[in-house]
C-alpha positions in Angstrom: -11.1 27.0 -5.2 -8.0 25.5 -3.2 -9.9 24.5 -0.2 -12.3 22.4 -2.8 -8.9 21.0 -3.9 -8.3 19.7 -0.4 -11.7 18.6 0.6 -11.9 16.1 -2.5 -8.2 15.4 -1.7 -9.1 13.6 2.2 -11.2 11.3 0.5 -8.8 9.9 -1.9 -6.2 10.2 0.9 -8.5 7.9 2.8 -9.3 5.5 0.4 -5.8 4.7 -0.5 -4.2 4.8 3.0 -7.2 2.2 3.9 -5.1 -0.8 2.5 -1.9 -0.2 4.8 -4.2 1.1 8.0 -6.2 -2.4 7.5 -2.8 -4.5 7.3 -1.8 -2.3 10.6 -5.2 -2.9 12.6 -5.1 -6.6 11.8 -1.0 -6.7 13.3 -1.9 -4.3 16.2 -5.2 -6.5 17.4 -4.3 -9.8 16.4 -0.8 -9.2 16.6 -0.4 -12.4 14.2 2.6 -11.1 11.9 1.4 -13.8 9.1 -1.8 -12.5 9.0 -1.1 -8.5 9.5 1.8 -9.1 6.1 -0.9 -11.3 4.6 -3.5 -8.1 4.8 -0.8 -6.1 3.8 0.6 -8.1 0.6 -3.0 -9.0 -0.7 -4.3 -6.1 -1.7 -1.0 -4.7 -4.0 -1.1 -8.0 -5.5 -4.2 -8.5 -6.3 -4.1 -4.9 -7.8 -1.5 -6.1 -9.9 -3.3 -9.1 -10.9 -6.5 -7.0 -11.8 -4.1 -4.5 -14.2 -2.2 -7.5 -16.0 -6.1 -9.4 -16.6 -7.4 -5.5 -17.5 -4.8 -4.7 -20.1 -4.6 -8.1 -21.5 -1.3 -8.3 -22.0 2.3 -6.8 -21.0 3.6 -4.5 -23.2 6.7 -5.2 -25.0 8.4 -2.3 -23.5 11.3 -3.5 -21.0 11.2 -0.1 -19.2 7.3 -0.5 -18.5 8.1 -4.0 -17.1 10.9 -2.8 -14.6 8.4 0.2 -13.6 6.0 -2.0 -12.9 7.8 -4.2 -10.9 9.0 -1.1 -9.3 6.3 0.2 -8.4 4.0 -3.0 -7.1 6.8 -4.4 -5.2 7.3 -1.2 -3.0 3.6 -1.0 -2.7 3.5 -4.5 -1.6 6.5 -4.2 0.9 5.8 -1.3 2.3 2.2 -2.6 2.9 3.6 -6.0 4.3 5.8 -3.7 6.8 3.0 -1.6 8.3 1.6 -4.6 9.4 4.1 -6.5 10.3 6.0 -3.7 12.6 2.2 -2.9 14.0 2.0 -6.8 15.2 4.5 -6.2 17.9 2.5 -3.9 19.7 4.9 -1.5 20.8 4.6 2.5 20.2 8.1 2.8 18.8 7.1 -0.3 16.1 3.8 1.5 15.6 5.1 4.5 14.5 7.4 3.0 11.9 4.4 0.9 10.7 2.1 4.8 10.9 5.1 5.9 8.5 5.3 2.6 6.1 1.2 4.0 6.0 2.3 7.3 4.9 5.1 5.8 2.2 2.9 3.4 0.8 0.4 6.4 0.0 3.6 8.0 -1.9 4.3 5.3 -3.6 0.9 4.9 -4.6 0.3 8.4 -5.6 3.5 8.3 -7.5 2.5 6.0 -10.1 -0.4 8.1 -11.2 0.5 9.6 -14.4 
């Protein structure tokens, strides 16, 4: 039963890590920093965008407000990072940007309630 845990885990892991690892392949390639923090930014925000039109409005609560912000603002720095640090196309830089990957993925999975 665990290892059915895990295989349906690798998917998901994928599928969230796909939005930093994009923002990462654009900096490494291109190694435009605009562009790799653009395809890093874009994605969080327009996830945030999609919840606010979703919901239909904030709710009243201040403490759900300063989560949010939170919690989109890390995802959209940390996304902005991998690819900017992956645009200088160095290994050190690449490994930072590998672990901005890995912490936007906690950050991501941390807000699932």
């Amino acid at each position: 039963m665990d290892f059915l845990v895990f295989l349906t885990f690798i998917p998901i892991f994928i599928t969230i890590a796909a939005f930093p690892l994009c923002a990462l392949l654009v900096g490494w390639y291109t190694k435009s920093r605009i562009a790799a923090i653009a395809v890093g930014v874009l994605p969080p925000l327009l996830l945030l965008i999609i919840v606010i039109m979703n919901t239909g409005s904030f709710p009243v609560s201040d403490s759900w407000l300063r989560d949010a912000m939170i919690y989109y603002s890390g995802l959209i720095i940390t996304g902005g990072l991998a690819g900017f640090f992956a645009s200088y196309h160095e290994r050190r830089k690449a490994l930072i940007a590998f672990g901005c990957v890995i912490l936007f993925v906690m950050i991501f999975l941390s807000g699932i309630r």
